[in-house]
C-alpha positions as CSV (number, residue, x, y, z in Angstrom):
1,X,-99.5,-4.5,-209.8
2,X,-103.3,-4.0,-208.9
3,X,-102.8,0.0,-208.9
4,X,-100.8,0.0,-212.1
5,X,-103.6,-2.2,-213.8
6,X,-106.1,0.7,-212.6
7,X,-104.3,2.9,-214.0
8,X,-103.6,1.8,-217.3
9,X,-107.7,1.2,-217.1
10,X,-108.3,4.8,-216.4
11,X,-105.5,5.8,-219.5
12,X,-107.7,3.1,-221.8
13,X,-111.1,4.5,-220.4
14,X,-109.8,8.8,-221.4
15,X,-108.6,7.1,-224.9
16,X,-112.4,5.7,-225.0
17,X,-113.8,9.2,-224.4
18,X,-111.4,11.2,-226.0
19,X,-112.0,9.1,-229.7
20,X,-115.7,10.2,-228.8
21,X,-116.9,6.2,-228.4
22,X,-118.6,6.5,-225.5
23,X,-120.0,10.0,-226.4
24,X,-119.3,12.1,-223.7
25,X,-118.0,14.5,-225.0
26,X,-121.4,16.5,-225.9
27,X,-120.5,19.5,-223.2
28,X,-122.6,21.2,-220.6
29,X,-122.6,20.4,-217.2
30,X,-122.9,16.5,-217.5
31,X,-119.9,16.4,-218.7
32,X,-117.8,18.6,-216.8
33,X,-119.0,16.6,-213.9
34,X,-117.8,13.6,-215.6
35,X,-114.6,15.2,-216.3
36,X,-113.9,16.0,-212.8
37,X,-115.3,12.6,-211.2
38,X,-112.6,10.9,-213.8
39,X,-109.9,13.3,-213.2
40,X,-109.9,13.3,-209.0
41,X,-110.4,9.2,-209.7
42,X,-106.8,9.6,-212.1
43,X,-105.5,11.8,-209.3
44,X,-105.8,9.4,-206.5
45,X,-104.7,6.4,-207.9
46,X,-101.5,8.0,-209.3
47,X,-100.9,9.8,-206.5
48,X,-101.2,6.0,-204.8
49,X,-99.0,4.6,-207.4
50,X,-96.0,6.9,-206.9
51,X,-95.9,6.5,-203.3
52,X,-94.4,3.1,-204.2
53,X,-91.5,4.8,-205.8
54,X,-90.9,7.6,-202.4
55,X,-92.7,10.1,-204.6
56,X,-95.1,12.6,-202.8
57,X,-98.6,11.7,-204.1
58,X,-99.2,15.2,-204.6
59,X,-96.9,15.0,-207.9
60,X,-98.8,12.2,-208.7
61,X,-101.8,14.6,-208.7
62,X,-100.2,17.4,-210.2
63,X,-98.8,15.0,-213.1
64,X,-102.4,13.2,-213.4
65,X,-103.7,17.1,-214.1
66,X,-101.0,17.7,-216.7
67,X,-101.8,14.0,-218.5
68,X,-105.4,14.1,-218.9
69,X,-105.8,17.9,-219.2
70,X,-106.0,20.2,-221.9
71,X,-101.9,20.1,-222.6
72,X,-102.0,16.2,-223.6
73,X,-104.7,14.1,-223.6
74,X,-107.3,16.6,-223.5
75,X,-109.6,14.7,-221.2
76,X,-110.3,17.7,-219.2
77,X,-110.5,20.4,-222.1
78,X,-110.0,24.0,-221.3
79,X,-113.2,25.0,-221.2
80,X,-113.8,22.7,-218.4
81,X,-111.3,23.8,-216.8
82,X,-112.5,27.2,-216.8
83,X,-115.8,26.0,-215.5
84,X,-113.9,24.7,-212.5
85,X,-112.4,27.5,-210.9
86,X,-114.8,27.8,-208.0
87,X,-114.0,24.3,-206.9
88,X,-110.1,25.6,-207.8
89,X,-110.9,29.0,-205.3
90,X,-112.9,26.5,-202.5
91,X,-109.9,24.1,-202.3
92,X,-107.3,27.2,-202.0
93,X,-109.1,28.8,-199.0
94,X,-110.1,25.6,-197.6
95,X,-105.8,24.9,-197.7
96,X,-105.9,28.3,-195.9
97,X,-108.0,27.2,-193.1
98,X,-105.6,24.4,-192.6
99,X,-102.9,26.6,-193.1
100,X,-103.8,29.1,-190.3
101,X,-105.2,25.6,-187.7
102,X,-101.4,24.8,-188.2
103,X,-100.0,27.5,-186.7
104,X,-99.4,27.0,-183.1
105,X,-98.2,30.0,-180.8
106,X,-96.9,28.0,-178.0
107,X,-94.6,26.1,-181.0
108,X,-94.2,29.4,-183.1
109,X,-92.4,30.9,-179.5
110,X,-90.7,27.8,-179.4
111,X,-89.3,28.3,-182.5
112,X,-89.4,31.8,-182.8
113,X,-85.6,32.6,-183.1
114,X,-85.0,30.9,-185.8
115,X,-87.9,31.6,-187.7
116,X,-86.9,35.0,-187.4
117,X,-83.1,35.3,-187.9
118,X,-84.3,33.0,-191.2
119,X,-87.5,34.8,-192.3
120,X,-85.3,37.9,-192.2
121,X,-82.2,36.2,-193.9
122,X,-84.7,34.8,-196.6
123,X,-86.2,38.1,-197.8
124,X,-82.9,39.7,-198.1
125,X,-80.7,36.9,-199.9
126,X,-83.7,36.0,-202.1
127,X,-84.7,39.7,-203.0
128,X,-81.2,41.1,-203.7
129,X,-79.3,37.8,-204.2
130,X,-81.9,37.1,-207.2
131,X,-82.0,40.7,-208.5
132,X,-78.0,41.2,-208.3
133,X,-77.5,37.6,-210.4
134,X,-79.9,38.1,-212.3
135,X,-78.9,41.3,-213.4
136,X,-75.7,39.2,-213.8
137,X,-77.2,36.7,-216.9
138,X,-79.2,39.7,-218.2
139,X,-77.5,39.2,-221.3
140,X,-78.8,35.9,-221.8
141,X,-82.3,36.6,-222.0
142,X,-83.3,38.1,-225.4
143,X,-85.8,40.6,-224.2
144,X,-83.0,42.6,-221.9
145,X,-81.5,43.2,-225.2
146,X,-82.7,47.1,-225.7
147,X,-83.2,47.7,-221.9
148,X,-80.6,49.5,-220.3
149,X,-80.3,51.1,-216.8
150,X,-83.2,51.3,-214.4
151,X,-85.5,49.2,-216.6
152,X,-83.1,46.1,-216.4
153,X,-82.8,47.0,-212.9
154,X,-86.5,46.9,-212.3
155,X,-87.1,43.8,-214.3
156,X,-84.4,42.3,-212.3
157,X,-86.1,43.4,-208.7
158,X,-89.5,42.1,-210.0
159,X,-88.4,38.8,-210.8
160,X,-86.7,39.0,-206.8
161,X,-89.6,39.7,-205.4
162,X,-91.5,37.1,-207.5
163,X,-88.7,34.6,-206.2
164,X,-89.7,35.1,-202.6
165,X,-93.0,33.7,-202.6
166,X,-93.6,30.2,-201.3
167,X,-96.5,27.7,-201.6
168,X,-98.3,26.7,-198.1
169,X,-101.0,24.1,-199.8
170,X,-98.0,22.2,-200.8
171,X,-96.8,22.2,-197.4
172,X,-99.3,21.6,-195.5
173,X,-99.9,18.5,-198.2
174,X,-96.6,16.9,-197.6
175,X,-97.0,17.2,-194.1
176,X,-100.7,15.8,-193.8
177,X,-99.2,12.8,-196.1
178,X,-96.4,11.8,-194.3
179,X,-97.8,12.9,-190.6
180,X,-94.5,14.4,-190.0
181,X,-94.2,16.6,-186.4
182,X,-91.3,18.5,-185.1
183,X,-89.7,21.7,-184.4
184,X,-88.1,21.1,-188.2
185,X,-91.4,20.7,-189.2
186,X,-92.9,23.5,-187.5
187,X,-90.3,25.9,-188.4
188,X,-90.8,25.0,-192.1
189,X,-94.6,25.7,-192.3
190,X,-94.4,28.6,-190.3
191,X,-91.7,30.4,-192.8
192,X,-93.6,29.4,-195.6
193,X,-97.4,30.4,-194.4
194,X,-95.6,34.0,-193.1
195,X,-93.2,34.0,-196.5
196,X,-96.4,33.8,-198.7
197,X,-97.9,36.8,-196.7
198,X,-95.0,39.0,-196.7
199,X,-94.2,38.4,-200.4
200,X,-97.1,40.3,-201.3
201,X,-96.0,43.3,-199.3
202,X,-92.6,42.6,-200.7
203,X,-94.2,42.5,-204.5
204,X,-95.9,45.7,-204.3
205,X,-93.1,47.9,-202.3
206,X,-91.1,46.7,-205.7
207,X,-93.2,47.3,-208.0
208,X,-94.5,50.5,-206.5
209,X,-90.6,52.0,-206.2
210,X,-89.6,50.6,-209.9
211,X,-92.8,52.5,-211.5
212,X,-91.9,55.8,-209.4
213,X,-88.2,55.1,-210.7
214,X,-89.3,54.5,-214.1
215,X,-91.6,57.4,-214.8
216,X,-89.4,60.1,-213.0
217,X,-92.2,60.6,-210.8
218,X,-93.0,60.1,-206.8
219,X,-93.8,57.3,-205.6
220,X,-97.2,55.9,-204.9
221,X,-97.7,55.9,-201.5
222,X,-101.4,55.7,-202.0
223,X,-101.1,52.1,-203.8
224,X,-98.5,50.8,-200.8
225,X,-101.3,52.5,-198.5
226,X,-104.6,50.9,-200.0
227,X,-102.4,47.2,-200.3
228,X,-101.3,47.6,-196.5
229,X,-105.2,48.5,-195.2
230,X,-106.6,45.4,-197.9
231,X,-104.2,43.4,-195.6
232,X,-105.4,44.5,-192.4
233,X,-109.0,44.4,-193.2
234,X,-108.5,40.7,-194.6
235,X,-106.9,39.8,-191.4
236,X,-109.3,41.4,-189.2
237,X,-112.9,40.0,-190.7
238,X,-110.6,36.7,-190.7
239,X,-110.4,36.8,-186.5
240,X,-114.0,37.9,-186.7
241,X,-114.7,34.8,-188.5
242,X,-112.1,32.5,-186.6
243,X,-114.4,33.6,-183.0
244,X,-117.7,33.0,-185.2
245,X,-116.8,29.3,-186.2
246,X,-115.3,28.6,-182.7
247,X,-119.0,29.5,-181.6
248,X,-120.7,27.6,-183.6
249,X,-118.2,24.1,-183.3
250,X,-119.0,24.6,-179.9
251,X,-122.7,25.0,-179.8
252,X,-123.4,22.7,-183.5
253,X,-123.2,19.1,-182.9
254,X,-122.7,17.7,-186.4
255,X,-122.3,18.8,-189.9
256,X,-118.8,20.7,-189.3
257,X,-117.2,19.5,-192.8
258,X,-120.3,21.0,-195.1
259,X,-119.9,24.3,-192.9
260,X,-115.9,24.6,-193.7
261,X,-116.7,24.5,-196.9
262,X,-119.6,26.7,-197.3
263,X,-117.2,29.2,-195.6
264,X,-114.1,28.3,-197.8
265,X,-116.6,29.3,-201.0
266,X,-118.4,31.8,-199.1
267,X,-115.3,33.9,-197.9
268,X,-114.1,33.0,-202.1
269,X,-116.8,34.5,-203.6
270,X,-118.0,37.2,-201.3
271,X,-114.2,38.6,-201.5
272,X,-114.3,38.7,-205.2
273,X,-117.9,40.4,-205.6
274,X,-117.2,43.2,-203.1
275,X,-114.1,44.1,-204.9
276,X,-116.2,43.9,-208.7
277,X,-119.1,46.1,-206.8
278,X,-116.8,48.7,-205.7
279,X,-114.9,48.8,-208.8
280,X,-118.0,48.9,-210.7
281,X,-120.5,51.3,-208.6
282,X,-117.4,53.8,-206.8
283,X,-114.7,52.7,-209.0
284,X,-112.6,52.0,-206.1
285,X,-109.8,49.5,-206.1
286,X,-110.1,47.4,-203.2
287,X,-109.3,43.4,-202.8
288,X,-110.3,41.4,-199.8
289,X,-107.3,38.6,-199.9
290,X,-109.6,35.6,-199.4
291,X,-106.3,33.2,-198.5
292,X,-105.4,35.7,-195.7
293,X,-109.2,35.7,-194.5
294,X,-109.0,32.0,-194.1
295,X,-105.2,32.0,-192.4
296,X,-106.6,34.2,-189.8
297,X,-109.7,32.2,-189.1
298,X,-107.8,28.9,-189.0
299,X,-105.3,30.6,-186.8
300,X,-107.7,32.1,-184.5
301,X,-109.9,28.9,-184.0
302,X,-106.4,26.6,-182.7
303,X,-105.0,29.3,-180.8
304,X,-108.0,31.7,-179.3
305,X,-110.7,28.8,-178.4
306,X,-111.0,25.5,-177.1
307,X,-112.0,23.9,-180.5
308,X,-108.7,23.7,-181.9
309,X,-108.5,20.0,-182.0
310,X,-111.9,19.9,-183.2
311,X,-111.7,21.9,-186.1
312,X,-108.5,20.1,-187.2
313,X,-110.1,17.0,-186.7
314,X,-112.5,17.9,-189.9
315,X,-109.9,19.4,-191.9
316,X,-109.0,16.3,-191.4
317,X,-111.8,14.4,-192.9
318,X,-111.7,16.8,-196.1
319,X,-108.2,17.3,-196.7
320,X,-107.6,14.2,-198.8
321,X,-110.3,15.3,-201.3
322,X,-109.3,18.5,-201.0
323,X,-105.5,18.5,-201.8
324,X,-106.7,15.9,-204.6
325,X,-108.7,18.0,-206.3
326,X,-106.9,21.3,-206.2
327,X,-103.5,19.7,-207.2
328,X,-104.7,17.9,-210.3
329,X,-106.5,21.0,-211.0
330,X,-103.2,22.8,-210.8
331,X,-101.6,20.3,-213.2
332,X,-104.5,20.5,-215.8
333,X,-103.5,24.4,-215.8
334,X,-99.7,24.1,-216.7
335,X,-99.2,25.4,-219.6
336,X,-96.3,23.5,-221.6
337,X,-96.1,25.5,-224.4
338,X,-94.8,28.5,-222.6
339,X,-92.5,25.8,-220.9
340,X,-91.9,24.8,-224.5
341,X,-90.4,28.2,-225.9
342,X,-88.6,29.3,-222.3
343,X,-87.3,26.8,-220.6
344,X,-83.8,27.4,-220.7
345,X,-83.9,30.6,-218.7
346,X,-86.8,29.4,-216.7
347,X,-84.2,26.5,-215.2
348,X,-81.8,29.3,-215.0
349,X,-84.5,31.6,-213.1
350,X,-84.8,28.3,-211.0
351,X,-81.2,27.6,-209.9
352,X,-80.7,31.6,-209.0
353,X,-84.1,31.5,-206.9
354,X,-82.6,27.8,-205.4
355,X,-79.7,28.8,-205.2
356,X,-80.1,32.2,-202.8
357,X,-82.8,30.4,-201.0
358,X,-80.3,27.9,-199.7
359,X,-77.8,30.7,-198.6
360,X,-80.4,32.1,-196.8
361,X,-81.7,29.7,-195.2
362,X,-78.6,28.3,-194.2
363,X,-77.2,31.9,-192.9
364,X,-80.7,32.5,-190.6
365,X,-79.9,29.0,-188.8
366,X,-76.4,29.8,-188.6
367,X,-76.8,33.4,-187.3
368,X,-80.0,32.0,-184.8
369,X,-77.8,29.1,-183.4
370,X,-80.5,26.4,-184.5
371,X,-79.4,22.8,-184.9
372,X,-77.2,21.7,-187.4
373,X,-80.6,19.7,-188.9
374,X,-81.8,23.5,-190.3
375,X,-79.1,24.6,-192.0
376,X,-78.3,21.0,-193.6
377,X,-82.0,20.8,-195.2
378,X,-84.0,24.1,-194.7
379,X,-83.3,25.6,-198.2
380,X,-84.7,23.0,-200.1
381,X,-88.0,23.1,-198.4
382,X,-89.2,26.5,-199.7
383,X,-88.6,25.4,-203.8
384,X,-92.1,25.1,-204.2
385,X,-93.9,27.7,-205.7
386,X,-98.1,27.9,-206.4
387,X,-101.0,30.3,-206.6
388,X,-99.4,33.6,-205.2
389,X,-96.1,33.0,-207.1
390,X,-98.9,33.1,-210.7
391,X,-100.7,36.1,-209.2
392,X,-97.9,38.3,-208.8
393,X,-96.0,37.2,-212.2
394,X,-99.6,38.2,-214.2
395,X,-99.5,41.3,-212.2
396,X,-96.2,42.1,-213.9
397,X,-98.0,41.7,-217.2
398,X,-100.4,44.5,-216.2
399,X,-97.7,47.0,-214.8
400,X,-95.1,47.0,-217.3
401,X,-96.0,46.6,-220.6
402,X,-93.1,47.2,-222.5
403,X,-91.5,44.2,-220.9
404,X,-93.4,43.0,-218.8
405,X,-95.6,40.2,-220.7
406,X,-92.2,38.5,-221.7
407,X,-91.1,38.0,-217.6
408,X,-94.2,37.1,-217.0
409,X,-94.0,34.5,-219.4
410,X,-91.0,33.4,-218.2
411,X,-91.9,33.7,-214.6
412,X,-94.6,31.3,-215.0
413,X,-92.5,28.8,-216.7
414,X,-90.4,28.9,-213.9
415,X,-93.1,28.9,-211.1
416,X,-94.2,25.5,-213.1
417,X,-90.7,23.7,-212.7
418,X,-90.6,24.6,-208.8
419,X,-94.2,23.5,-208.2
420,X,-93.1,20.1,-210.0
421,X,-90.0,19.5,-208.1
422,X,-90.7,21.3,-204.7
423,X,-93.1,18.9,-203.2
424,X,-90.3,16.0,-204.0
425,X,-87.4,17.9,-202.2
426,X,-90.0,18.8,-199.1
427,X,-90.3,15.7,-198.7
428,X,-86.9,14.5,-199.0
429,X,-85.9,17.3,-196.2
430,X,-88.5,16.2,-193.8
431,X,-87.1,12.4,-194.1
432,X,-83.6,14.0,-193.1
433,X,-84.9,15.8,-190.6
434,X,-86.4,12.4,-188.7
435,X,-89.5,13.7,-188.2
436,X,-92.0,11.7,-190.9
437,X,-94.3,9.6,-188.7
438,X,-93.6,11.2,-185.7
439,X,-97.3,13.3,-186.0
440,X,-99.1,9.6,-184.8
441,X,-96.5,9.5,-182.0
């Protein structure tokens, strides 16, 4: 009853400030600040309020963003929004760090047949299943209507390869909250860290092939060439950093948090100026990956050094803020008016991509022998869709103009469903499995 009274303060207190009677809302930095001090407070304590009702708090965080953002209340306006990106891009690679410290060899080669027969089974029922159905309902969406042929089947592929992407921040938040440990649980994170990597690869092969198909042309190799060495070179200066911050946990006493995150924004920002100074100077295309920088670092620290425990000992001490802030972020950026206009076919995008995600996930346990427990409730751990997933559906924009700014459209309302109901069936699935609580054990 205490919580709900605080929260019904905080829903009084945006009323105050959005009818202007306190006067905060003069701009500038003050009160962006103010904006996000109120809007990680709203976060928490709904995210506390829900757990009453079984609910992740994460939805709570993610709903707290969508109430007192731009799309409703308008607490947190748009152009505040926009001025917090760089604490959006610090929480996404700090995720990464914890991402990559999760990833345990010794339980990865545990696990490793299963994660293998189902990593495999998931990219091709995803991929094709999705294409092949939704080449199926074509005629359902209005702007198939004059495409015909290799167009439809290119729109089609896109939106597979858009399907296969996962979302590891939302994982690795379930999992933190509900200190769940197990091979289920192991198996899970590990598909979805390596299913968010590969459906990049996946994206761009797809793309790559439908433009070569599309303009009668060859295909470029050189594009599949420069995404494959970005990869690799954002992997490699990510072990170079993982053997760096090993050194210095070992040899720095204190202060570990503050230097996590000056790498998170560091790695963030460096990343994104290098590839703006080499467009601008050489015009070369060329995109450090900052998420996969971070993965590597995080993995190398657990696996490669003896500060593993250290270094997720402060993740530890950050994550709560962390996962706080970047979900009700993410919920301030949902954009309900392209849910508004689309959200008939983006529930139908929704139950193809659930749909083939449970049939593949349930044919790699069967085919790898694993325990009944992964084929029962594997699919419905992978619904959740995030960052990547919005990358990759703007890159369509860019691509294919002639239809391309309407899938993007609707991939985005679909990408905003699954991150809404993802963290919700997680969590459900790891409470199946037996293995919530079982991290303090």
């Amino acid at each position: 009853m205490r919580k709900l009274t605080g929260f019904i303060g905080l829903l009084l207190l945006a009323w105050a400030v959005r009818s202007d009677l306190l006067n905060l809302n003069g701009g500038g930095i003050g009160c962006v600040s103010i904006s996000l001090g109120f809007l990680l407070l709203a976060a928490y304590v709904l995210g506390d309020l829900l757990t009453h009702i079984r609910l992740p708090r994460i939805t709570g965080y993610l709903l707290a963003g969508l109430l007192f953002g731009p799309q409703l209340l308008g607490f947190v306006d748009a152009q505040s929004l926009s001025s917090l990106k760089v604490i959006d891009s610090l929480a996404l690679t700090f995720i990464a760090l914890s991402a990559g410290g999760e990833l345990q060899i010794s339980e990865l080669r545990k696990n490793r047949r299963v994660i293998l027969f189902s990593l495999t089974s998931l990219i091709l029922v995803v991929l094709i299943g999705s294409t092949l159905l939704i080449l199926a309902f074509s005629p359902l969406f209005s702007f198939t209507s004059g495409l015909q042929g290799l167009n439809l089947l290119v729109l089609a592929a896109t939106l597979g390869a858009i399907a296969t992407a996962r979302s590891p921040a939302s994982a690795i938040a379930i999992i933190k909250e509900t200190r769940a440990h197990g091979p289920f649980t192991d198996v899970t994170l590990g598909l979805t860290v390596t299913m968010d990597i590969l459906a990049i690869v996946i994206f761009a092969v797809v793309i790559s092939v439908g433009e070569a198909l599309l303009s009668a042309g060859g295909m470029d190799a050189s594009y599949i060439g420069g995404l494959s060495l970005e990869i690799a070179a954002s992997l490699t200066l990510g072990a170079g950093l993982g053997f760096a911050l090993a050194a210095w946990l070992r040899n720095v006493e204190s202060h570990h948090l503050i230097t996590l995150f000056v790498l998170a924004i560091v790695v963030s920002e460096a990343s994104h100026f290098l590839s703006q100074w080499l467009d601008a100077h050489y015009g070369v295309s060329f995109h450090l990956e900052p998420m996969l920088i971070c993965i590597a670092t995080g993995f190398v620290v657990r696996n490669f050094s003896a500060q593993g425990n250290r270094f997720l000992h402060v993740i530890e001490k950050g994550g709560l803020m962390v996962y706080t802030l970047f979900f009700a972020l993410a919920g301030a950026a949902l954009d309900l008016d392209i849910l508004r206009h689309t959200w008939r076919l983006a529930l139908l995008l929704v139950a193809i991509r659930f749909v083939t995600i449970q049939c593949g996930a349930w044919l790699g346990a069967r085919l790898s022998g694993a325990q009944p427990v992964f084929r029962r409730y594997l699919g419905i751990s992978f619904v959740t869709q995030a960052g990547v997933s919005l990358g990759l559906a703007k890159a369509v924009e860019a691509r294919f103009p002639e239809w391309g700014p309407a899938v993007a459209t609707l991939a985005i309302a679909s990408i905003t469903i699954n991150q809404m109901i993802g963290p919700i069936l997680f969590k459900q699935a790891l409470s199946l499995a037996g293995e919530i609580g079982k991290g303090d054990e």
